[in-house]
N, C-alpha and C positions, 0 to 999 in steps of 0.2 A: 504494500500500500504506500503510496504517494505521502510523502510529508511536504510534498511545498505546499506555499501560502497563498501564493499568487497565481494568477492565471491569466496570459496575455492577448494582447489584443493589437494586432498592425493593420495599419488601411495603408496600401499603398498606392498613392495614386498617379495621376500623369505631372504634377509638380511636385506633391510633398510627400512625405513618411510621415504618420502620426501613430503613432503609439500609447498604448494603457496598460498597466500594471493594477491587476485588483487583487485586493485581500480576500481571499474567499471568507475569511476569521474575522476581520474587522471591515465591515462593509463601507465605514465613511474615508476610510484612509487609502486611497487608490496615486495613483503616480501616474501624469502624462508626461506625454516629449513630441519637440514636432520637428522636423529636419528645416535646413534652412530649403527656398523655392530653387529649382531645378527648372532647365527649359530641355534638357534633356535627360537619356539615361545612363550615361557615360557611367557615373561613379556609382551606378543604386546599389549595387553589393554594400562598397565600401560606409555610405548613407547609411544602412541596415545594421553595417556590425555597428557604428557609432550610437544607434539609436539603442540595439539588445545593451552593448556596454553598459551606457548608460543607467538603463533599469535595471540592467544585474548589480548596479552600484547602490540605485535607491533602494532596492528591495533585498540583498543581501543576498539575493538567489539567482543559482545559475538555472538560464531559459534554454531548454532541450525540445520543447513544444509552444506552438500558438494557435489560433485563433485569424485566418489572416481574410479581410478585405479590400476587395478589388473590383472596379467596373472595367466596361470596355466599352468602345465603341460599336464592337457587334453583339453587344449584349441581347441576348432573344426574350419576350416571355412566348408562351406558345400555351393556347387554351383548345382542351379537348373534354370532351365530355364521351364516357363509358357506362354501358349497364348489363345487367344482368335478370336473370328469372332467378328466383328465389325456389327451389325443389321442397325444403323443407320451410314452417310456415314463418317460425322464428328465422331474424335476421341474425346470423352470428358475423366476427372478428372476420370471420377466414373467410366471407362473400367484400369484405371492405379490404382486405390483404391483397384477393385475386383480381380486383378491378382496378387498382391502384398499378401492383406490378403489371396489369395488362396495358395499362396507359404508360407506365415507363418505358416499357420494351416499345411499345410504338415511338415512341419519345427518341431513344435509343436508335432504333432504324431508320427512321426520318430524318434526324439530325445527328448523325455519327462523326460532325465534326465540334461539337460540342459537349460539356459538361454541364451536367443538370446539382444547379447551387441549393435551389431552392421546389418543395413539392407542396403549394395550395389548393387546400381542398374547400372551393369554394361555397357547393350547394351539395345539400344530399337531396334526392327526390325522391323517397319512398311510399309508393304506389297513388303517384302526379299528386302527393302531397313534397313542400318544399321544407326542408331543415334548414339551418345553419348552423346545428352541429349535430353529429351524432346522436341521436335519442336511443336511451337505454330500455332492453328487452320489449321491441315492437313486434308485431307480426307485422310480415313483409310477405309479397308474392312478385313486387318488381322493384332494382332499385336501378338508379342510373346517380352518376358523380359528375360532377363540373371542377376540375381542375384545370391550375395554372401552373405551369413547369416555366421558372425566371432560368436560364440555360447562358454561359457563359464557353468562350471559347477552348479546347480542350488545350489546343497550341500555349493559349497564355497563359491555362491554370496549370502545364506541364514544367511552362520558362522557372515558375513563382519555385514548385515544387523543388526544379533543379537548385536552383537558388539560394536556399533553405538548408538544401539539403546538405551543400557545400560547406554550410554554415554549422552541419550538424545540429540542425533546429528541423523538425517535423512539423509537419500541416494536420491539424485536428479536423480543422471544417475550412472551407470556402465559403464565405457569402458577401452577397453583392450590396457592394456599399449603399448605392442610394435607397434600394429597396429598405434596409435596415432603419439608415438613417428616417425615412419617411414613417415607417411603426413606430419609432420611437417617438417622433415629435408630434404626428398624430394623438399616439397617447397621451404624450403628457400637455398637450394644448387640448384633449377633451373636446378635439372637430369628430363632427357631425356630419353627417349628407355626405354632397358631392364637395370634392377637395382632391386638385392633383398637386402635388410638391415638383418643384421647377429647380433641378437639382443640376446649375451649372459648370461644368468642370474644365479644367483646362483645353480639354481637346473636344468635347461633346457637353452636349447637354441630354438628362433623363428625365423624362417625364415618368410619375409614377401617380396614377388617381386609382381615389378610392371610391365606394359609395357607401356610406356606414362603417361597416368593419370590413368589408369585402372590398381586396382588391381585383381594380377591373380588367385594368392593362397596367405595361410597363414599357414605354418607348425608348428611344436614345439616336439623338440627331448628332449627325458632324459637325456643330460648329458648340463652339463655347468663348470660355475666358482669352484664351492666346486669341483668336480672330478680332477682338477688342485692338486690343496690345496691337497687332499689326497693321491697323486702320492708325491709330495713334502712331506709328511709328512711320506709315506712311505719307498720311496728311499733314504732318507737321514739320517733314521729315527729318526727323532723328531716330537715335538708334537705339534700336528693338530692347536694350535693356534701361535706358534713361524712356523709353514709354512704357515699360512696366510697372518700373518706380513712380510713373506722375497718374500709373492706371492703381496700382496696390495704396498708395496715399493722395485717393481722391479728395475725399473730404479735408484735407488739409492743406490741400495746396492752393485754397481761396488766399490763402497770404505769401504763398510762397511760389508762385510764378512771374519771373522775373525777366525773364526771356521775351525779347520786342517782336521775337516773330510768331507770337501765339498767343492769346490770351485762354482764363479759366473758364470762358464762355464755349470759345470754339470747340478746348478739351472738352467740355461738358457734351457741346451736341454731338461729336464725332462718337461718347462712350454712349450717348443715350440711343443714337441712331443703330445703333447696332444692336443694341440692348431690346430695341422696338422690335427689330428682324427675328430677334429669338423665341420674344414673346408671342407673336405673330406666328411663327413656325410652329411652336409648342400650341397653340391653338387649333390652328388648322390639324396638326395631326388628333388632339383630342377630339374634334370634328369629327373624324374621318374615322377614329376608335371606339366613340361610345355616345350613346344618344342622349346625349344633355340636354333636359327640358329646364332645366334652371339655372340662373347663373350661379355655376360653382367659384369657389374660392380658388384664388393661384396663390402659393406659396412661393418663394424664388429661395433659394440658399446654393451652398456652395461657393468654393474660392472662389469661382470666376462672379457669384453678384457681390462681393465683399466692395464694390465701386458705388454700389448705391446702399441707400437705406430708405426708411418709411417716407423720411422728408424730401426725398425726391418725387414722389411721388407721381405729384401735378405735374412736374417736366417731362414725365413718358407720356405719349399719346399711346395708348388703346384701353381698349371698352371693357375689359374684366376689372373683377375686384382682386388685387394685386398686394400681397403683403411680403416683406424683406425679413430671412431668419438670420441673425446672426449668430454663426458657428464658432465653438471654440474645439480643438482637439480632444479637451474631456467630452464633449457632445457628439462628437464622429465614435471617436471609440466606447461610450458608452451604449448609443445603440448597438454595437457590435455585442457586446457583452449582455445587453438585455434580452438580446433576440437569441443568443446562443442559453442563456439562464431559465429564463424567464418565456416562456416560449408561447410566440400567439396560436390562438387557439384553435386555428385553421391550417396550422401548418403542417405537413409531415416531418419532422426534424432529424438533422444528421447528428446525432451523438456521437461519442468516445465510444467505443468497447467497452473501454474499463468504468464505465459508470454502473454502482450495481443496482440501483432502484431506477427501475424503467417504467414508467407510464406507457398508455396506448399505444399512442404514435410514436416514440422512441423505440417498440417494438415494431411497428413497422417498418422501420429503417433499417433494423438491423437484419428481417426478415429480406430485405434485397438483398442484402451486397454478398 
């Protein structure tokens, strides 16, 4: 049996390393780290051991295992629905075992160049009656499942794996950062209804909406935070890392543009004009994904909205209701930590092996692999 205390958590993203250390023993006392910005992946080994050092220093203890999150640009979710006839009258375990594994192996076939991070189980429909979760000892004669398999590329989750491994550090679970981050702030903001979180990142942007507890979809478009920066870096032109700096310390450079060939106006409409195109983009695709009869809420977070806040507001032109999360690296990797602990209630989840008390669905998971 395991004596360590902590138990780690790495987002590694397209600029930054952010890291958590949690006390399994003392739940308030946890330890972040976040690497400095990167525009590329030249040194991300070297980035990694500084950040494990690091926390093997706060925490006294040597890291052999993590926890590690990660998006991509071809991130998939892929929604299928499976059913079955019920022979006997009761519904058991092993009719929600066989429709599940029968929806991964199609999963599996269809997309064999990807890695399935995440398994939601959105609807039960037990004889064209609708659940949202499992109900205990029903009679059943038909049921059918509505699942969402979030699938990440196998190429990238192998690079991470190698990576690690080099490191003598093991991968426990994959899971995909924005989806995490969006349960977690969902939860703990107590939204309601329709609500997608606008999760901008250096190289892409993720759309991830819910309706209630149910997620609906999960998108991810090519452009993000860098496309800002390179607009900046063009129209003004200067160079691609003096417009990151006057793009990462927006809000403060109302006093500190000194430069006669640009003012804080112009920077403002080059980051907002761009900002509009995303917003716009992430639109249209939730159009195109899910039939919104109400105006749902937009969330925006992520490095790349860290340019705006609430108070800009009025200076973006379009028509949703639009609200700015500001992230801190205990906030990235605490959803990590939530969703692997703490497990939403739809989820199929990827556990340890070594954990001995398994619920439901942590038997289901172990029943694949």
């Amino acid at each position: 049996m395991s004596d360590k205390k902590f138990q780690t958590i790495i987002d590694c993203g397209f600029s930054k390393i952010r890291a958590g250390a949690f006390n399994e023993e003392e739940k308030n006392n946890p330890f972040f780290i976040e690497s400095n910005f990167y525009t590329d992946q030249f040194n991300f080994k070297l980035d990694i051991q500084k950040i494990v050092a690091s926390l093997e220093k706060s925490t006294n203890e040597y890291i052999d295992n993590i926890d590690l999150m990660i998006d991509s640009l071809k991130t998939i979710s892929v929604a299928i629905s499976v059913f079955k006839k019920i022979e006997e009258l009761k519904l058991r375990q092993d009719d929600i075992l066989f429709l599940i594994q029968e929806a991964k192996q199609q999963i599996k076939k269809y997309y064999s160049d990807y890695n399935i991070a995440h398994i939601i189980v959105n609807n039960y429909k037990i004889d064209n009656v609708d659940y949202s979760e499992l109900p205990n000892e029903i009679d059943c004669q038909f049921i059918s499942l509505d699942i969402i398999f979030i699938c990440l590329p196998s190429e990238l989750v192998l690079s991470f794996k190698n990576i690690f491994s080099e490191l003598n550090i093991s991968i426990n679970q994959i899971i995909c950062s924005s989806y995490a981050k969006s349960i977690n702030y969902k939860n703990n903001l107590n939204l309601t209804g329709e609500v997608s979180f606008i999760d901008i990142g250096f190289k892409k942007t993720s759309i991830t909406f819910f309706n209630n507890d149910k997620l609906i979809f999960l998108d991810v478009l090519p452009i993000g935070g860098n496309h800002i920066t390179k607009d900046i870096s063009l129209l003004l032109k200067i160079d691609i890392n003096e417009a990151e700096k006057l793009k990462l310390n927006f809000e403060k450079n109302s006093q500190q543009i000194d430069n006669p060939n640009f003012s804080l106006e112009m920077l403002q409409k080059i980051a907002f004009a761009r900002t509009e195109e995303i917003l716009e983009l992430c639109d249209k695709s939730l159009a195109s994904n899910t039939k919104i009869k109400t105006q749902s809420k937009m969330i925006m977070m992520g490095e790349g909205s860290k340019i705006l806040d609430n108070k800009f507001k009025d200076k973006i032109s379009f028509s949703k209701d639009i609200d700015f999360l500001e992230e801190t690296p205990g906030d990235v990797c605490q959803s990590g930590y939530k969703l692997r602990k703490i497990y939403d209630k739809q989820e199929v989840v990827v556990v340890p092996k070594k954990q001995m008390k398994q619920g439901f669905f942590e038997k289901l998971f172990h029943f694949f692999k």
